[in-house]
C-alpha positions as a Python dict, from the first residue, in 0.01 Angstrom:
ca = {
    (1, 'X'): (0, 0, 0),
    (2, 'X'): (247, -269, 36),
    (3, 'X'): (403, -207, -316),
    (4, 'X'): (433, 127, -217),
    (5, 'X'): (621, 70, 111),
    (6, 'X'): (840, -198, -54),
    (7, 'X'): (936, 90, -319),
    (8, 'X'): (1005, 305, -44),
    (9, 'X'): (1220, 37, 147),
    (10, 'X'): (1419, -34, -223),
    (11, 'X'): (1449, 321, -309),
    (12, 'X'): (1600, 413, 55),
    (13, 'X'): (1860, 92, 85),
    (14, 'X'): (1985, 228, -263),
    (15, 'X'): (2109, 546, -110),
    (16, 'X'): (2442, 587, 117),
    (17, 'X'): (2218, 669, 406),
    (18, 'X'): (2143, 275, 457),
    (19, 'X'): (2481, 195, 547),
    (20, 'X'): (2467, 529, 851),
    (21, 'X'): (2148, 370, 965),
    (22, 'X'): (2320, 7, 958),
    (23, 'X'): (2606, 134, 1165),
    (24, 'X'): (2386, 362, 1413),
    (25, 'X'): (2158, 51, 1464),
    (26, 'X'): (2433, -191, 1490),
    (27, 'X'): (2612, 52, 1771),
    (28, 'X'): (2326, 100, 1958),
    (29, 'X'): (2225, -249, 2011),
    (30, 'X'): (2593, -310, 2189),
    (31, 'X'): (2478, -101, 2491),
    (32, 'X'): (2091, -53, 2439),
    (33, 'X'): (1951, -395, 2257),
    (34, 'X'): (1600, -270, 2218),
    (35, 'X'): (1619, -399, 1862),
    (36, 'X'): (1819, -674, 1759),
    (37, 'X'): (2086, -553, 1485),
    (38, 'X'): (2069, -882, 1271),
    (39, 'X'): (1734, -800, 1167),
    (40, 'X'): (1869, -528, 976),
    (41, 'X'): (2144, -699, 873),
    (42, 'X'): (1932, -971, 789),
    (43, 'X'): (1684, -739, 572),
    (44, 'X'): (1928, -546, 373),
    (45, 'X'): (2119, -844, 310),
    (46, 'X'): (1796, -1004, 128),
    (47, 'X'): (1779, -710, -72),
    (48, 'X'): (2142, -743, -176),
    (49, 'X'): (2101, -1076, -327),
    (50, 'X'): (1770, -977, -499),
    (51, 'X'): (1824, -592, -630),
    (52, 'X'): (2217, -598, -558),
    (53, 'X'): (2203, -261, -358),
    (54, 'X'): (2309, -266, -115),
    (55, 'X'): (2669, -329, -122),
    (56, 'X'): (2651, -679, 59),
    (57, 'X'): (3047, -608, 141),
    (58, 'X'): (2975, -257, 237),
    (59, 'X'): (2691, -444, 455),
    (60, 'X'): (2931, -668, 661),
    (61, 'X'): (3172, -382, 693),
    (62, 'X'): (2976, -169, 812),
    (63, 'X'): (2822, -378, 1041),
    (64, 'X'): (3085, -553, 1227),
    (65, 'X'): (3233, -181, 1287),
    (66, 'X'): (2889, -72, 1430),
    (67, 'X'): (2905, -385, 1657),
    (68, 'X'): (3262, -305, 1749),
    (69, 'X'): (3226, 11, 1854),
    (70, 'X'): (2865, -57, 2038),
    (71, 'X'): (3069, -336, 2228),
    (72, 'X'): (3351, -145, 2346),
    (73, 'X'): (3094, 154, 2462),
    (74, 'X'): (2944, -144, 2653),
    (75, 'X'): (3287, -239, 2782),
    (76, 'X'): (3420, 113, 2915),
    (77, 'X'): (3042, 143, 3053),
    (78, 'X'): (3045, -171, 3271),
    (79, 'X'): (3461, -97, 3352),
    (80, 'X'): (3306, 291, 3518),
    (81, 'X'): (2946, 152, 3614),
    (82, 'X'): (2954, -238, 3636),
    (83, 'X'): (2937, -234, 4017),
    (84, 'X'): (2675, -14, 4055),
    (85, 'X'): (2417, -185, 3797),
    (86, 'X'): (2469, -524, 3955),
    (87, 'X'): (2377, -379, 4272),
    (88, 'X'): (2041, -255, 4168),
    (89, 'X'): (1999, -580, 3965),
    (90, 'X'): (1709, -814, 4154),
    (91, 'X'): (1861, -1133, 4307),
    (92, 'X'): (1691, -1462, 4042),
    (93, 'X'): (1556, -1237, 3795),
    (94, 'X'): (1648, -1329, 3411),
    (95, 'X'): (1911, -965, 3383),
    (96, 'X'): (2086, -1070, 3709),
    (97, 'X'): (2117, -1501, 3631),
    (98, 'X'): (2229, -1401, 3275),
    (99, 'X'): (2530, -1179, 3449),
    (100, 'X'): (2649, -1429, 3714),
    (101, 'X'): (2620, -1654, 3414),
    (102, 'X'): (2887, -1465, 3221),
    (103, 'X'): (3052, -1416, 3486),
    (104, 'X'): (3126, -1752, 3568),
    (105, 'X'): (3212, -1828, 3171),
    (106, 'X'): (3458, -1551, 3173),
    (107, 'X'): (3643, -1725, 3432),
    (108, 'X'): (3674, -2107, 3236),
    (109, 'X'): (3678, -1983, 2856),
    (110, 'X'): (3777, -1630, 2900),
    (111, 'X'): (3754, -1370, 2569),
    (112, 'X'): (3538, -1697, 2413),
    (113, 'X'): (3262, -1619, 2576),
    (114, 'X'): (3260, -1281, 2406),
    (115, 'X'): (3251, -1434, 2064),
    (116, 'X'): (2973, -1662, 2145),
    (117, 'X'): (2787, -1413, 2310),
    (118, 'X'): (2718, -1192, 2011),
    (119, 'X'): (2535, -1404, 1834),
    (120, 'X'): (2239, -1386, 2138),
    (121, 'X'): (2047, -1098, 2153),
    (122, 'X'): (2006, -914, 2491),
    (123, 'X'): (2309, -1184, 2557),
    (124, 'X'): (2583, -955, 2395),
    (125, 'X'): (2502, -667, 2623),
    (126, 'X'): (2531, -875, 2946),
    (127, 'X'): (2920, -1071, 2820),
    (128, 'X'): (3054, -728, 2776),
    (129, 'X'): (2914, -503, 3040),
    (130, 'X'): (3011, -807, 3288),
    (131, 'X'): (3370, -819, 3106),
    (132, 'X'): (3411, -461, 3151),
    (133, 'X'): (3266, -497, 3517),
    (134, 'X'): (3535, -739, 3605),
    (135, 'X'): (3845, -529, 3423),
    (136, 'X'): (3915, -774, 3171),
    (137, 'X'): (4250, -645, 2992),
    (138, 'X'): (4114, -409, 2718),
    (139, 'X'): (4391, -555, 2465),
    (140, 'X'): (4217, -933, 2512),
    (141, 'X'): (3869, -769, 2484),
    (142, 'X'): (3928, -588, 2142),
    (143, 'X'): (4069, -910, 1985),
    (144, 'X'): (3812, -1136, 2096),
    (145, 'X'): (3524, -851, 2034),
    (146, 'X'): (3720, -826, 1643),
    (147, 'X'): (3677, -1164, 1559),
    (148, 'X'): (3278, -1124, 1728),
    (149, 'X'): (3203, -859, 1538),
    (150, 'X'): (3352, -967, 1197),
    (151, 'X'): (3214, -1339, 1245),
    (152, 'X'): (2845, -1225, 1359),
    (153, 'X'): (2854, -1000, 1076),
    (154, 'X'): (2926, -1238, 796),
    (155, 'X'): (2707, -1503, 938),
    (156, 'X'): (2422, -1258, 975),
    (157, 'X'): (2485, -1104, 620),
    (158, 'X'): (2523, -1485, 503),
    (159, 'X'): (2170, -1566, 613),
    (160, 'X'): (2023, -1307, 484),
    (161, 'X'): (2144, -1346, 133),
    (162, 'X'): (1997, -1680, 149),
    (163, 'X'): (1673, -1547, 168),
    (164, 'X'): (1734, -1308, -46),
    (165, 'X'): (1812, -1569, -318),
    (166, 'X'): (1558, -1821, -253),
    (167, 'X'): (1283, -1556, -288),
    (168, 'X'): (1437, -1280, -537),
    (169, 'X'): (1095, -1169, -662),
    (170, 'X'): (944, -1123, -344),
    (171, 'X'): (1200, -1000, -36),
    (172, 'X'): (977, -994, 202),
    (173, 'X'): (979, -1339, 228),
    (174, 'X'): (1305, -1341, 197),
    (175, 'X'): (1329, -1141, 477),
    (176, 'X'): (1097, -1378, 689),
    (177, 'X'): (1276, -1659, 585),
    (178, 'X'): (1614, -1507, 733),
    (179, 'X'): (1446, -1411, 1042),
    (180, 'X'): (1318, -1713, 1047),
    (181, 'X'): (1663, -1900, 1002),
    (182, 'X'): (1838, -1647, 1249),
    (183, 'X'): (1559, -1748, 1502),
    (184, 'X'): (1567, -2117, 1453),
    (185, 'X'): (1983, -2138, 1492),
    (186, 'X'): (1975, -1957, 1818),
    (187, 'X'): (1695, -2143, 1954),
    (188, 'X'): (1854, -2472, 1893),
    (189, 'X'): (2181, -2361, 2045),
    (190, 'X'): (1978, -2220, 2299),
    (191, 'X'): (1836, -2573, 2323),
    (192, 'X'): (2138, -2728, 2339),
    (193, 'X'): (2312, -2506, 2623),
    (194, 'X'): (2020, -2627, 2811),
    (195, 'X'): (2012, -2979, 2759),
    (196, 'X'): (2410, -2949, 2822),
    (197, 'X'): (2370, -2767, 3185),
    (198, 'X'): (2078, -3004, 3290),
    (199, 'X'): (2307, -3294, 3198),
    (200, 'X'): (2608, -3132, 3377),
    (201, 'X'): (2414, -3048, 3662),
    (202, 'X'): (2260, -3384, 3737),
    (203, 'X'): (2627, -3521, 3735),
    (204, 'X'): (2702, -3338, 3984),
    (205, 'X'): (2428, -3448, 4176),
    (206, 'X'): (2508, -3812, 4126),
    (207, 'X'): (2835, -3764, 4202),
    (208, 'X'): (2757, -3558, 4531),
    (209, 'X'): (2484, -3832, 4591),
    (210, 'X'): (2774, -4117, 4571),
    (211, 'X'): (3013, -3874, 4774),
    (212, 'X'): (2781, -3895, 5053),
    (213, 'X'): (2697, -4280, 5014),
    (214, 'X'): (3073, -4333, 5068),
    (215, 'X'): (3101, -4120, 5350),
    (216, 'X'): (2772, -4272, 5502),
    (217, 'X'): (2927, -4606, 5438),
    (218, 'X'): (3306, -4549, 5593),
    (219, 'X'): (3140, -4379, 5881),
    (220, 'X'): (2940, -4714, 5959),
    (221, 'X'): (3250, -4911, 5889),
    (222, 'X'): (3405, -4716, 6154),
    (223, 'X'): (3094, -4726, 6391),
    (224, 'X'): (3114, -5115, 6400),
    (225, 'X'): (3518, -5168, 6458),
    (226, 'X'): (3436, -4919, 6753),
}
């Protein structure tokens, strides 16, 4: 059975059809990330390195112009509807944290935030509907979202053909060990971001916590000349 399905999988990334499925999939996830794009990316990208088809440029082409277009249907979405989805967004929930989070990014780092939002699924979705949301100058947005889509492409392709190589008689463990790469870089800069706004955030607690010491102190100062 698996032989079987493996031939099937080999015989269909052969064809041109792959690279319309690649560049559906890779649209779609832009404005509806119910399956992350890389993991096709990722699989077809193993069987590059170990069959050659397919193309593994054709594969970041084709990819980065899915994600380009998926991004900018997120954008014009969030510049006509932005308002209205945050409204029906729940105060604290995960959706609604992950938009005010953008939201205040956009303001320090501006189109940067779109380049290292790609590269986190679900993430993507929010840095671009929120950019449209908050009319960010379309001209800014399409060279930031060009360099996103090209960058996430190559990286994604990259990792794939890793796998690819390291297990040319058997991709699908070269597929597993892609996934398995893809997973482990965003979780540690996942981990990082953390460890980098609990650090951040307890600074400004000290610092508020010596503001007030001061202010406690002068005040007594000023108690005893009275």
């Amino acid at each position: 059975m698996n032989d079987a399905i493996l031939q099937a999988v080999e015989d269909f990334v052969a064809t041109p059809w792959v690279y319309l499925a690649l560049y559906a999939i890779a649209m779609l996830d832009g404005f509806f990330p119910v399956v992350p794009s890389e993991t096709l990316v990722i699989t077809l990208a193993v069987f590059a390195a170990a069959n050659g088809e397919p193309n593994v440029v054709l594969i970041i082409v084709v990819a980065a112009l899915g994600a380009f277009t998926g991004d900018h249907i997120s954008y014009y979405i969030g510049r006509k509807s932005g308002a209205r989805i945050y409204a029906k967004l729940k105060p604290g929930s995960r959706t609604r944290k992950a938009y005010d989070a953008v939201a205040r990014m956009l303001e320090k780092r501006g189109g940067l935030v779109l380049v290292v939002a790609r590269y986190i699924p679900g993430g993507r979705t929010a840095a671009t509907l929120t950019t449209g949301a908050t009319g960010y100058p379309l001209r800014s947005f399409t060279l930031y979202d060009t360099v996103a889509a090209i960058s996430w492409a190559v990286y994604s392709t990259a990792i794939g053909y890793i796998g690819g190589h390291a297990f040319e008689e058997e991709p699908l463990r070269g597929v597993m060990l892609g996934l398995g790469l893809a997973l482990g870089i965003t979780l540690l800069h996942e981990g990082i971001r953390y460890l980098r706004e609990r650090y951040v955030t307890a600074k400004k607690g000290e610092g508020a916590r010596e503001e007030e010491e001061a202010a406690g102190a002068r005040a007594e100062e000023a108690a005893k000349r009275q």
